[in-house]
N, C-alpha and C positions, 0 to 999 in steps of 0.2 A: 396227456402226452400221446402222440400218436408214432406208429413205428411202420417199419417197411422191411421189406428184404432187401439185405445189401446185395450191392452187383456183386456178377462175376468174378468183376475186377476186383473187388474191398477184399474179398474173400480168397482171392488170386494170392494177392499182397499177403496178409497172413499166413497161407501157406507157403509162402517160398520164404518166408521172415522165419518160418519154424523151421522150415529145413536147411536156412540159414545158420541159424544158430542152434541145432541140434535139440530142440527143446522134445523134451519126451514127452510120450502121451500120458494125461496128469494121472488116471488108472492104473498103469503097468512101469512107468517109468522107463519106458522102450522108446526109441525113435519111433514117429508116427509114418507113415507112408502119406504121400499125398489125398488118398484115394479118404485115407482115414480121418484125417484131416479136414476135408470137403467136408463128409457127410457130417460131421461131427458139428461143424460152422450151422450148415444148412438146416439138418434137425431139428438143433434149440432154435432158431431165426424163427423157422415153423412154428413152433411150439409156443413163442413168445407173441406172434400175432396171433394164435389161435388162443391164447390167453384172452389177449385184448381186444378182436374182433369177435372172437365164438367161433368155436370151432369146423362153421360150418363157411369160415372165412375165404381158406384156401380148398379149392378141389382138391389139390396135391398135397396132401397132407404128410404130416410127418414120418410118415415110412416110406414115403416115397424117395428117390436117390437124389442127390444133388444135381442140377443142370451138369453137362458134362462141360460146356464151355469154361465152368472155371478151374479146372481139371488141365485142360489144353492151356489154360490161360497160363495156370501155376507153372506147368514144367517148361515154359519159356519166360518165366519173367525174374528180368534180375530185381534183385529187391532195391527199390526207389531210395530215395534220401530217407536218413535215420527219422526224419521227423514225418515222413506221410506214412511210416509203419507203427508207431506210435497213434496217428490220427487214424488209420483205417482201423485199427484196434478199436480206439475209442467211440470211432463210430458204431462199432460192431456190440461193444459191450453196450452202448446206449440202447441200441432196437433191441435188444434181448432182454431189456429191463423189464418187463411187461408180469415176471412170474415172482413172487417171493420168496424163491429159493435161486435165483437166478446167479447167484453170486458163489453158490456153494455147484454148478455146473461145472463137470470137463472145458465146457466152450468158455466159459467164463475167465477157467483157470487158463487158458490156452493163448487166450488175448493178451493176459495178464504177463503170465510167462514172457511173452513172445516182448510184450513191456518192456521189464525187467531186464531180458536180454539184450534188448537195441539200448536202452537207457547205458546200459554198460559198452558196447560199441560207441557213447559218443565222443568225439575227440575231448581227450583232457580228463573224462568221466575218473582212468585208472589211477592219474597223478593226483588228483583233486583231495584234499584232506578229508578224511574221515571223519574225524571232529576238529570244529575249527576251532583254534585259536586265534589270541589277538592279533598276532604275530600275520599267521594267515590273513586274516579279515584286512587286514591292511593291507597288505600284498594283492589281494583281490581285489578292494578297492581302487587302489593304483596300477593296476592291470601290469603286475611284476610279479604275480602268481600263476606257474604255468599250468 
């Protein structure tokens, strides 16, 4: 598998989808700040190519800060349709796959979170049955399930 750093922008999206939906930072359970948010993307992205190229991959290594353009990118971007914040997640958790613990990361949980919360912004998500019934599955079938 090969990986990359996400843009600006993938990472833009995520941050304004968390301060979208209030998602706290997975450590402290606090709203994150932008700033917090960046770095925290940026780091593991690092960390995961420097997994899988060696460490001698990027010059700017993992303590170095995040580009600042996704910082400017974030605090002006309204967050896109429910479905490209979902996908820039996903994309985001793919190129971090790189490390064996990558799933048990803040950034990991972060994406995920941020998941979980647009999955419930999508229209219909609230009304939709918890557990279906037959009853349901018909209604759904026959598109008379709102």
């Amino acid at each position: 598998m090969s990986a990359f750093l996400v843009s600006d922008a993938t990472r833009a999206v995520i941050v304004a989808a968390a301060r979208r939906f209030h998602v706290p930072m997975p450590w402290t359970g606090h709203p994150g700040t932008d700033q917090e948010w960046a770095d925290l993307l940026y780091v593991e992205n690092i960390r995961a190519l420097n997994a899988r190229y060696g460490e001698q991959a990027r010059a700017d290594g993992p303590t170095d800060p995040p580009p600042v353009p996704a910082l400017h990118l974030a605090a002006h971007v309204t967050v896109p349709q429910l479905a490209a914040i979902i996908k820039a997640c996903q994309c985001y958790q793919y190129q971090i796959a790189e490390t064996d613990d990558y799933r048990d990361t803040p950034a990991y949980r972060l994406a995920d979170a941020v998941i979980s919360a647009t999955i419930h912004a999508l229209p219909g998500y609230e009304d939709a049955p918890w557990d279906t019934t037959d009853s349901d599955l018909a209604a759904l079938q026959d598109g008379t399930a709102s």
